[in-house]
C-alpha positions in Angstrom: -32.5 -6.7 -54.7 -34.1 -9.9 -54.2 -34.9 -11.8 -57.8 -38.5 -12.5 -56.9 -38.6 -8.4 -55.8 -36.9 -7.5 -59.0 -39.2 -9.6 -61.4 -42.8 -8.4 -59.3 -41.2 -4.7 -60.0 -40.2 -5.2 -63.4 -43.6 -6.9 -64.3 -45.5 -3.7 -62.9 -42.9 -1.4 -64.7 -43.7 -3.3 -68.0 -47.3 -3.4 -67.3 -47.6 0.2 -67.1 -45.3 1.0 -70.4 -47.9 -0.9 -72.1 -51.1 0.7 -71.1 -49.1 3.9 -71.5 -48.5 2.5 -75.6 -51.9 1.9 -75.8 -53.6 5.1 -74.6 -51.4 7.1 -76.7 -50.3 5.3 -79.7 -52.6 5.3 -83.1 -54.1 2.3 -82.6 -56.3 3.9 -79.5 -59.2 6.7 -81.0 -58.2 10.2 -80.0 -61.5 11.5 -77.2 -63.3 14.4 -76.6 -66.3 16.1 -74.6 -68.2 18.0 -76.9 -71.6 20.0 -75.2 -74.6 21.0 -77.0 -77.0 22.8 -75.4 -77.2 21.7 -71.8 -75.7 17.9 -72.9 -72.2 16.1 -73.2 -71.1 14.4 -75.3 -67.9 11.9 -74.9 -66.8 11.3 -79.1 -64.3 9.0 -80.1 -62.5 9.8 -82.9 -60.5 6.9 -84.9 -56.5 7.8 -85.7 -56.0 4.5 -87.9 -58.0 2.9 -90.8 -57.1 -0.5 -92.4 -58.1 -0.4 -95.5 -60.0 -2.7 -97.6 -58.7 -5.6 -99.0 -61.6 -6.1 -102.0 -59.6 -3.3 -103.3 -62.9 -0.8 -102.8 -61.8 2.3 -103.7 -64.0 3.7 -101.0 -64.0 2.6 -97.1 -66.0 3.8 -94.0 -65.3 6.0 -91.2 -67.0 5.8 -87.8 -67.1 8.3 -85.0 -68.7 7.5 -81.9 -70.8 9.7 -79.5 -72.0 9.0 -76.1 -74.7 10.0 -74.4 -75.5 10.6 -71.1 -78.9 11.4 -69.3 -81.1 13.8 -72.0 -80.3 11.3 -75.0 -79.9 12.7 -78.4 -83.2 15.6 -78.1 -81.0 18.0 -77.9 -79.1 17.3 -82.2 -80.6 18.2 -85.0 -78.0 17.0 -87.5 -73.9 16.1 -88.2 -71.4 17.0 -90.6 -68.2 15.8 -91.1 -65.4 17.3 -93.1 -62.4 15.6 -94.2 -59.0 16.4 -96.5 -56.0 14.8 -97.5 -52.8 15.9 -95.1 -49.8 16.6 -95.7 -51.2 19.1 -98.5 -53.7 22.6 -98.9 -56.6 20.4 -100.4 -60.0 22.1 -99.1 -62.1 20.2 -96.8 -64.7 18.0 -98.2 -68.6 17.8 -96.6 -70.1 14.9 -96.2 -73.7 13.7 -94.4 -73.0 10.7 -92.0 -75.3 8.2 -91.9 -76.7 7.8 -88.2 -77.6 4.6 -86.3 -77.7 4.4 -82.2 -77.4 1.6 -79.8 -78.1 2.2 -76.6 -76.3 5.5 -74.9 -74.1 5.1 -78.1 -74.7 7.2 -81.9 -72.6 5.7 -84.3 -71.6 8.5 -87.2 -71.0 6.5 -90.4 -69.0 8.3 -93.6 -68.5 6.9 -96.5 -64.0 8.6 -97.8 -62.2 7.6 -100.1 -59.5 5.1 -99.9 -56.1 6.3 -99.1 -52.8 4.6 -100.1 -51.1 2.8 -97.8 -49.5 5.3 -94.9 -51.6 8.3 -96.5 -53.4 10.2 -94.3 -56.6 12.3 -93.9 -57.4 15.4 -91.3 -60.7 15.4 -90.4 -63.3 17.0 -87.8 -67.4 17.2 -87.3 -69.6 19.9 -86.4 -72.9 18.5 -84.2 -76.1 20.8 -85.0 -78.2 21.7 -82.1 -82.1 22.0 -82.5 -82.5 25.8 -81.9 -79.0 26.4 -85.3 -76.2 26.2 -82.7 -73.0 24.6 -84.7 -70.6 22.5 -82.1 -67.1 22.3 -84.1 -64.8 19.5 -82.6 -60.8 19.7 -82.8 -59.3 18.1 -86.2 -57.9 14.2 -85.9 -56.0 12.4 -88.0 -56.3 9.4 -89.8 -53.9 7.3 -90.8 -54.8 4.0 -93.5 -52.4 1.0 -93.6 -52.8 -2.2 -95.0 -54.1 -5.4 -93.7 -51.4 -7.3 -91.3 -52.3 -10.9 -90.6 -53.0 -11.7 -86.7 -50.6 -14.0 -86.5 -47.7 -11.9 -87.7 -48.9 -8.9 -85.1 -49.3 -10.8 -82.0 -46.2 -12.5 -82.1 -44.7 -9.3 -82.5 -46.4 -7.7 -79.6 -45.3 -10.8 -77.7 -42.1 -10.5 -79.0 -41.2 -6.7 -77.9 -43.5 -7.1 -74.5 -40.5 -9.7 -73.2 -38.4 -7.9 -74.6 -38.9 -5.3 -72.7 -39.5 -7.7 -69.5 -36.1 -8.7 -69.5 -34.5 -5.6 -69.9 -36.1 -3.9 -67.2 -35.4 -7.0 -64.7 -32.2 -7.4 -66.0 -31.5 -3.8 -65.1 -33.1 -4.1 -61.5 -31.1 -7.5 -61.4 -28.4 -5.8 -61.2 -28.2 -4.0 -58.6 -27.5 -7.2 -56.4 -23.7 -7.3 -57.2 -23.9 -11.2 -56.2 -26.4 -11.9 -59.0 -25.5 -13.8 -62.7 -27.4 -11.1 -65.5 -25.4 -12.4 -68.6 -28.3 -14.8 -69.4 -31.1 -12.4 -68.9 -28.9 -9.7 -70.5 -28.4 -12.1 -73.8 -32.4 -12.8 -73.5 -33.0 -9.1 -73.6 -31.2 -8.9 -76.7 -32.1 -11.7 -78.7 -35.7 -10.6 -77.9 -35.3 -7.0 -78.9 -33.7 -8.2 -82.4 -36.5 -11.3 -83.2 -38.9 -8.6 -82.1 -37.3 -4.9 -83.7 -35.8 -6.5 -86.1 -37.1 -8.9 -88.0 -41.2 -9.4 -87.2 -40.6 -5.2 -86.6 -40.1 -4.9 -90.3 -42.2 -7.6 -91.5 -45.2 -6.1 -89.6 -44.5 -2.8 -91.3 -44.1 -4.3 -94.6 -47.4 -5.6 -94.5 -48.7 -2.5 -93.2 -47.0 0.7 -95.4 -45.0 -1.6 -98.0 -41.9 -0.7 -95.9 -39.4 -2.9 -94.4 -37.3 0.0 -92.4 -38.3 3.1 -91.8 -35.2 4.1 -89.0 -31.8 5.8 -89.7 -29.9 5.6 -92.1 -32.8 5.1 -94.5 -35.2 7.7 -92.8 -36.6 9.3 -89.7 -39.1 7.1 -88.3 -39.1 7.4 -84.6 -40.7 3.8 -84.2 -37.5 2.3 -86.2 -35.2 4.0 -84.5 -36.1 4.0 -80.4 -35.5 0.3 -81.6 -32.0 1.1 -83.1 -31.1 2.8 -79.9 -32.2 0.3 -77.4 -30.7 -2.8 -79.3 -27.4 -0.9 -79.6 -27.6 -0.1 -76.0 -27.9 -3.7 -75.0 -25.5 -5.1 -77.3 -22.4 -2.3 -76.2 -23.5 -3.3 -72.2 -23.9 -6.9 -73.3 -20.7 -6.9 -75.1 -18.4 -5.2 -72.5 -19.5 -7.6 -69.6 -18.1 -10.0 -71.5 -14.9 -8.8 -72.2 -11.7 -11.1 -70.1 -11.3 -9.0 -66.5 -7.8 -8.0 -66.2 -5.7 -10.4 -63.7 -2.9 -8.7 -62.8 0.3 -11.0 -62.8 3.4 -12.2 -60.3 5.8 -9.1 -60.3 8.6 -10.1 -62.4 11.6 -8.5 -60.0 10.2 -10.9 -57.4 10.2 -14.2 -59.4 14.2 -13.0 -60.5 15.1 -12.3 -57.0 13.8 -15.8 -55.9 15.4 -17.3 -58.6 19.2 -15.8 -58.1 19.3 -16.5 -54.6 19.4 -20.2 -53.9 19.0 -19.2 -49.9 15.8 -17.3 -50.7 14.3 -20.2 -53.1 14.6 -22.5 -49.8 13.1 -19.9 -47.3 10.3 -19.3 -50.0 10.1 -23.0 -50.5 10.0 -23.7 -46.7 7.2 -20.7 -45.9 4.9 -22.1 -48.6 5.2 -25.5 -46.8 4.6 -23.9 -43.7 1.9 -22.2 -44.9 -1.7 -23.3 -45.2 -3.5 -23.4 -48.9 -6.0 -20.4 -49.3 -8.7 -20.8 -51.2 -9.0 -17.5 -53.0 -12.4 -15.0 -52.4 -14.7 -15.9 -55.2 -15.3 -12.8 -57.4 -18.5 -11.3 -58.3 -19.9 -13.0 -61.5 -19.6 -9.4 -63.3 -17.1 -6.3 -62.7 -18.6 -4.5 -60.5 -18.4 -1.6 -62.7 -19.5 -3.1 -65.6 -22.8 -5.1 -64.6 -24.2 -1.5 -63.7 -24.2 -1.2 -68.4 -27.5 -3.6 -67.7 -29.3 -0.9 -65.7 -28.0 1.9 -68.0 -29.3 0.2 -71.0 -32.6 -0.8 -69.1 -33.2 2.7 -68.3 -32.1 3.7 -72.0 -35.0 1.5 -73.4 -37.7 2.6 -70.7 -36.8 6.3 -72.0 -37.5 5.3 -75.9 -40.0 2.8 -75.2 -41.9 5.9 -73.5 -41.9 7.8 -76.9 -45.8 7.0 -77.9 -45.8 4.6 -80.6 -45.8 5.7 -84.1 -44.5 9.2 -83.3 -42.9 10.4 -86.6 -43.9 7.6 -88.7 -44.4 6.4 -92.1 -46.3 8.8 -93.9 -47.8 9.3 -97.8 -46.3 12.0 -99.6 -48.7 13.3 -102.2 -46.6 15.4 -104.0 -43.8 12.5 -104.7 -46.0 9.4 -104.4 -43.9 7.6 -101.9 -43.6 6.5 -98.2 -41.8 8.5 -96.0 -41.8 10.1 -92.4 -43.6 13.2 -91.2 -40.4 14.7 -89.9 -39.2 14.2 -93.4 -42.5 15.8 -95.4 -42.4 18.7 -92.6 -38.7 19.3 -93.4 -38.8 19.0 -96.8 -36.2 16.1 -97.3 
């Protein structure tokens, strides 16, 4: 494959991972159509909260509606109720506040402040004039802590080259011809600055955890990392292992040597003969080189795993951070 074909494909291939991270990690509201009456409704419901850093111990949550053609004659009223999760708290009611802009009602309620990772289940029911109750599916809401821009973006940048390299080093490949240790090496050194070290600094700021992963828990986020660094370090590390020459046979090199007759005819051939220059080798065993594409196709597999699947998570019966795997399991 041609290296400007490899990077147009690996750009598109990248491009796509990321709109697929956005539309289904936490950072993007959860949606749904909710009709009342003879009108639809499109309601977006927030899935993460940062909370406030006055140190308020209460914060505000805002779910959107959208209207279409008949406008807001058909509600009467909202409700929203809310508990803490992982637990068997009983929902709390509260009244929104309601202000519109537009084809747009904003739903405004006031909940309490969670700790950092703790999380609240939450749902509304939309009143229709003539007593009809709509009841939308539960979300959840997660609250983390305030992480400066700077610190976030470069880590975004970070893992989105990351993950550029790998999958053109993996379609780079394929052309047996082509040098990959640099863009291998990039791959790497990306995935660590990026997993590794802003990875954990972002999630300190966040939960108040530096690492999440295996062997210190289950968070998926931590350990899709793991699995794609290790990846590229084994197929890294193998392409650069010494190729195996093989040597002159050693029953050849004593016969020559024995045989003063055969040293001359030896001798005399090699004159006669003209130099060779030998066939230049591929830059990588041909074997070995196709590690790149299996670890790029390792780390499109776990980068596919939405963000946040399994992640940090408030226990309320132990008062600390761990994973929901680990509060559903009971570990």
């Amino acid at each position: 494959m041609r290296t400007v074909y490899a990077w147009a494909l690996a750009v598109l291939i990248t491009l796509g991972a990321v709109f697929l991270q956005r539309s289904t990690g936490p950072g993007h509201a959860r949606k749904e159509s909710l009709n009342v009456l003879e009108s639809s409704y499109k309601a977006s419901f927030p899935q993460s909260l940062v909370r406030p850093r006055s140190g308020s111990p209460e914060t505000q949550l805002t779910v959107t509606l959208k209207a279409k053609e008949t406008g807001w004659d058909p509600l009467m009223g909202a409700l929203l109720h809310y508990r803490r999760t992982p637990g068997t708290d009983d929902f709390t009611t509260v009244i929104p506040s309601f202000t519109t802009d537009k084809n747009t009602l904003f739903m405004n309620s006031t909940l309490p402040v969670q700790p950092a990772a703790g999380k609240v289940e939450y749902y509304i029911q939309l009143i229709a004039k003539d007593g009809t109750i709509i009841q939308s599916n539960s979300s959840v809401l997660r609250f983390r802590n305030y992480v400066p821009p700077a610190v976030l973006i470069l880590h975004i940048l970070l893992m989105f080259f990351a993950y550029l390299f790998s999958n053109f080093t993996g379609l780079h490949a394929l052309n047996k011809q082509a040098k990959t240790r640099y863009y291998a090496l990039t791959a790497l050194l990306l995935i660590l600055a990026g997993g590794f070290i802003l990875g954990p600094i972002v999630q300190k700021y966040a939960f108040n955890v530096w690492w999440a992963g295996w062997p210190l828990g289950r968070d998926m986020t931590d350990n899709k990392t793991l699995v794609a660094f290790l990846a590229w370090l084994i197929a890294y590390i193998i392409n650069r292992l010494p190729r195996w020459k093989p040597s002159a046979t050693p029953a050849a090199a004593q016969t020559t040597a024995d045989d003063p007759g055969t040293q001359t005819t030896t001798e005399a051939t090699t004159a006669q003969t003209p130099s060779v220059a030998p066939a230049t080798q591929p830059p990588t065993a041909d074997w070995r080189r196709y590690l790149y594409l299996a670890a790029a196709l390792i780390t499109l597999v776990v980068y596919s795993i939405p963000h946040s699947t399994a992640g940090s998570q408030y226990d309320y019966s132990t008062g600390t951070v761990t994973t929901q795997r680990e509060v559903q399991s009971g570990t």
